[in-house]
C-alpha positions in Angstrom: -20.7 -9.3 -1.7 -19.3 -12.0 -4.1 -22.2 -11.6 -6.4 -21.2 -7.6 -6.9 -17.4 -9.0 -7.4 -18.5 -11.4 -10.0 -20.6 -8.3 -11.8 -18.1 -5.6 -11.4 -15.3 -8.2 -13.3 -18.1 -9.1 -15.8 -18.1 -5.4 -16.5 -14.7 -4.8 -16.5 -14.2 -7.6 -19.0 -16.5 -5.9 -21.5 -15.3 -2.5 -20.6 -12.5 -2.9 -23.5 -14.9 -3.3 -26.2 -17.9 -0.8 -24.6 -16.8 2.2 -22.8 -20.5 2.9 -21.7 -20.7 -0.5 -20.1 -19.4 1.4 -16.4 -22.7 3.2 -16.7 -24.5 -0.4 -15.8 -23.0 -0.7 -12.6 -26.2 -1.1 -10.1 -26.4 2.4 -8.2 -27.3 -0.4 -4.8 -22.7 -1.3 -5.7 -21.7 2.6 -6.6 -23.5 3.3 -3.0 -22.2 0.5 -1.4 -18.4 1.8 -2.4 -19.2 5.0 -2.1 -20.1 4.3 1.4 -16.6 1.9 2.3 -14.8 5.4 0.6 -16.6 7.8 3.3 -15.7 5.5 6.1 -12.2 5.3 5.0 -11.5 9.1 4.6 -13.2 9.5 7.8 -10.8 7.3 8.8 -7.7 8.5 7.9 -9.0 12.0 8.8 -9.1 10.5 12.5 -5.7 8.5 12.0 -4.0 12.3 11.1 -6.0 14.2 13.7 -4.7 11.4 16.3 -0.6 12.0 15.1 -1.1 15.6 15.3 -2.4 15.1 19.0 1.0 12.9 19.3 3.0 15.2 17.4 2.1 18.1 19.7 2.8 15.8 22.7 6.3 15.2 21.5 6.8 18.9 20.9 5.4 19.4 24.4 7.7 16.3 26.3 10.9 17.8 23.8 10.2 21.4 24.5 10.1 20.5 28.9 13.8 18.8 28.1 14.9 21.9 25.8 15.3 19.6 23.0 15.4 21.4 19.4 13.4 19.2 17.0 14.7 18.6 13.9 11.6 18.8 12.0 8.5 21.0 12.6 
C-alpha cells in the first residue's frame, strides 16, 4: 500500500507540469480505490437506511405519547 502512496505523490508532483501524467496511474490503484469508494457508499447507504429505521422508531415511541415532532 505504501508503494501505491509513494507513486500516486510521484504523480501528483509532475501533474503540474503534464496534465496527461493522471492517465499513468496503474489500473491494479484506480481498481483498488474504486473498490474502497464502493464499500464506502455501500456504507453510508447502510448508515442512512439504519437512521431511517431509528427515525421511524422515534416517530413510532413520539406518536404512542402524542408528542408533535418538530421536524418531519
Amino acid at each position: 500500500m505504501k508503494q501505491h502512496i509513494l507513486r500516486l505523490e510521484q504523480i501528483a508532483d509532475h501533474s503540474s507540469s503534464s496534465p496527461s501524467s493522471l492517465l499513468m496511474i496503474p489500473t491494479s490503484v484506480n481498481t483498488d480505490l474504486q473498490t474502497q469508494a464502493d464499500k464506502i457508499e455501500s456504507s453510508i447507504k447502510d448508515t442512512n437506511n439504519r437512521l431511517s429505521g431509528i427515525y421511524v422508531s422515534i416517530a413510532t415511541l413520539a406518536k404512542s405519547f402524542d408528542a408533535p415532532l418538530s421536524e418531519q
